[in-house]
Residue, then its C-alpha position, 0 to 999 in steps of 0.5 A: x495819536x498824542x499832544x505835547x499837552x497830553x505827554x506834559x500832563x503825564x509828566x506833571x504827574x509822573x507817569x510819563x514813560x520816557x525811555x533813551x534813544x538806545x533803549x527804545x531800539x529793543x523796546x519797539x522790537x519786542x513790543x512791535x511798533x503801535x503798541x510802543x507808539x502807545x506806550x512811550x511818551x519820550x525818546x532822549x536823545x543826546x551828544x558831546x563833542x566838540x562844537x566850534x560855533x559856540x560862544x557867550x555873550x557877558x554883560x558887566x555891568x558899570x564901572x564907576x567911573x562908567x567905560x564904553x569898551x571897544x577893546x576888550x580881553x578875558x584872561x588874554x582871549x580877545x573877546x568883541x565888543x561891538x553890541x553895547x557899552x559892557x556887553x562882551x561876546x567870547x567865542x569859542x575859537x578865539x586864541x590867546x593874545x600871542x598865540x604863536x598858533x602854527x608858527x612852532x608846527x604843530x602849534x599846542x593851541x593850550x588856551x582859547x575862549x573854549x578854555x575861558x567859557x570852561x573856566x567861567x562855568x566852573x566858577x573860576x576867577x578871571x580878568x577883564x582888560x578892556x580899553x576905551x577911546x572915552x565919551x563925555x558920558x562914558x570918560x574912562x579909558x581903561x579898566x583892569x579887574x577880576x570876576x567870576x560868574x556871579x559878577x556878572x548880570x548876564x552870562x548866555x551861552x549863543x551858539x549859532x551852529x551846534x549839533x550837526x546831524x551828521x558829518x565826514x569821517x577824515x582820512x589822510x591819503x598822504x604820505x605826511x601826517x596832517x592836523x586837522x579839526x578831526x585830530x590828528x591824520x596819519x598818513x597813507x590811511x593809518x587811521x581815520x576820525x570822526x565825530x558823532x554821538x550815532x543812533x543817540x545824537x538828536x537830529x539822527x532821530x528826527x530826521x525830518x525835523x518834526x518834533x526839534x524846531x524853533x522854540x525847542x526845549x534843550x538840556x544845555x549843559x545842565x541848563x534848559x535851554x532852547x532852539x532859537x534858530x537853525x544852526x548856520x549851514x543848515x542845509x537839508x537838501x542832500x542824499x538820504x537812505x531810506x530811512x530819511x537819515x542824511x549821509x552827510x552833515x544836513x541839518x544843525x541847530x543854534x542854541x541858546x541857555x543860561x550858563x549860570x544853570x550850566x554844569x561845568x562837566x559837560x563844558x570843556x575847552x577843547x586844544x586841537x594839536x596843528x588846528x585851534x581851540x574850540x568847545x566841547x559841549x553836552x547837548x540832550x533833546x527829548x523827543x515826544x512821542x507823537x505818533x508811530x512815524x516819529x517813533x520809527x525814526x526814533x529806531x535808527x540803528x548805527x548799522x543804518x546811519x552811513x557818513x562820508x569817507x573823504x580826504x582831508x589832505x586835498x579833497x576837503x581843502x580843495x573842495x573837489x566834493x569827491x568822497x571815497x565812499x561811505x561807513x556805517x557807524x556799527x562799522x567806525x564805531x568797531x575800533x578798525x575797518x577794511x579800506x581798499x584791502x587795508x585795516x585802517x584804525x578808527x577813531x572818535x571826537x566825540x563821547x559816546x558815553x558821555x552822551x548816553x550819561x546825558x540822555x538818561x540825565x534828561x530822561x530822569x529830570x523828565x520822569x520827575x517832572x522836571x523837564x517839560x516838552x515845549x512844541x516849536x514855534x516855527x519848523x526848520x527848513x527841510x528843503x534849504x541848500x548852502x552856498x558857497x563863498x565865491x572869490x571875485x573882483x569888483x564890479x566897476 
């Protein structure tokens, strides 16, 4: 019906209509689906929350006399150095040097790479330590300095999982609170968490993987950035509604952007009270409207998008596979629901304004010509399990 040429000549010239994953719902119900199909180039969609598998790599640059690192801390968080002389990279979780983590129980987690990553973003100043067992072309062993973003010849943000396309709602079914990634569980089913942008998070909307691919063009943060591989876990085979959307985690991405084009509201470091550190990040991705299949999808509703109840006292960290049953967003996204005869209160990680604010940031740099659809390179996986790491001796 369209072209990825067809729609970013239209934006080019600024006549591309581009509505928010939350707008079209409406549209399409009142102007029926072929003729929305015709007259929508661009569904945004969008997520922020926390997102655990992210990081960065740094490069230095070199010192005079030149060091080779092999040990390496940015304000105290251990950062690796096993790529190349004066290239670093940060993770997201990485805690500060002596971190008591949970030692004191729950432990405060107050600063982690996420808070690093934030800060650098922002425009902070920050202290390399890193240390060296010395070359005869690299002879210096130890080097302390300070620097900002602009110090650096590379700041690139890597985040090998991001975007999960749908994921566990957690409850505690315990008699004792427990701390866990999803926040804080009380016991006995006080309350329960989850994590999801709903009907505007991205591969809700693309269920299928058929416009979001390898080569995708992202608004990272602020930055254009890019899909450059399926996130680690992808794992697509699983049960599915009608509606092809997954009722548990399914499909993740692994982005990539320049942290120097980054935005440092949409980048905060994230404390898990009893966890560990992590990274909040905005993500948005747009969705051209090739033809009226991928704008159906574009449709979902939180009343048709059900994620699993499961919990996370035995059965998450035993592995047992057993969930207690599945919510709708519409449902979890109401403040309470009714669980086994109890109202059990609900809480989310992740910022459904925030990324509503994103989508429609992107779908106004995409009518101004500013953003422009990219067809992937390669499709994701759509059948694809996830193994499992198995505990063995070894074999003689």
């Amino acid at each position: 019906m369209k072209t990825y040429d067809e729609i970013n000549k239209k934006i080019e010239s600024g006549k591309a209509v581009v509505l928010n994953a939350e707008e079209i719902i409406q549209y399409v119900e009142k102007k029926g689906l072929e003729k929305a199909a015709r007259e929508v180039d661009v569904v945004t969609t969008a997520t922020f929350g926390p997102m655990c598998s992210s990081g960065c790599f740094l490069n230095f640059g070199h010192s005079k006399p030149k060091i080779r690192i092999t040990e390496a801390w940015i304000n105290d968080v251990l950062a690796y150095s096993g790529v190349a002389a004066v290239d670093l990279y940060l993770g997201a979780t990485q805690l500060r040097y002596n971190d008591p983590a949970n030692m004191n129980y729950p432990g405060d987690f107050s600063y982690g790479g996420g808070h690093v990553i934030e800060e650098l973003i922002a425009g902070k100043t920050l202290q390399l330590f890193a240390l060296s067992y010395g070359t005869d072309d690299y002879p210096r062993r130890e080097i302390r300095t300070y620097f900002t973003i602009n110090d650096l010849n590379q700041a690139v943000m890597v985040n090998p999982r991001n975007c999960y396309q749908n994921y566990n709602i957690a409850i505690n079914c315990s008699e004792k609170p427990i701390y866990t990634y999803l926040g804080l569980l009380k016991p006995n089913m006080q309350n329960l968490t989850y994590c999801s942008a709903c009907q505007l998070s991205p591969l809700l909307n693309d269920p299928y993987y058929q416009t979001i691919g390898i080569g995708t063009s992202v608004w990272l943060a602020g930055a254009r950035g890019h899909v450059y591989a399926e996130g680690t876990q992808h794992c697509p085979t699983c049960e599915r509604g009608e509606n092809g959307v997954p009722e548990e985690g399914a499909g993740t991405l692994a982005l990539t952007g320049n942290m120097k084009e980054m935005k440092p509201e949409y980048v905060r470091g994230v404390s898990l009270i009893g966890y560990g550190a992590s990274l909040a990040l905005g993500v948005g991705i747009p969705i051209p409207i090739l033809n009226e299949e991928i704008l159906q999808y574009t449709t979902v509703q939180d009343k048709d998008i059900r994620a699993p109840l499961i919990d996370y006292s035995y059965d998450y960290p035993e592995k047992t596979g057993k969930i207690l049953g599945t919510l709708s967003y519409e449902e979890l996204r109401s403040g309470e629901v009714i669980i086994e005869g109890k109202t059990v209160e609900t809480g989310s990680l992740s910022s459904y304004p925030r990324a509503l604010e994103i989508a429609n940031t992107l779908k106004e740099e995409i009518e101004k010509g500013d953003f422009l659809l990219s067809r992937p390179a390669q499709r994701l996986p759509v059948k694809q399990g996830m193994k499992s790491l198995k505990i063995r001796g070894k074999k003689k």
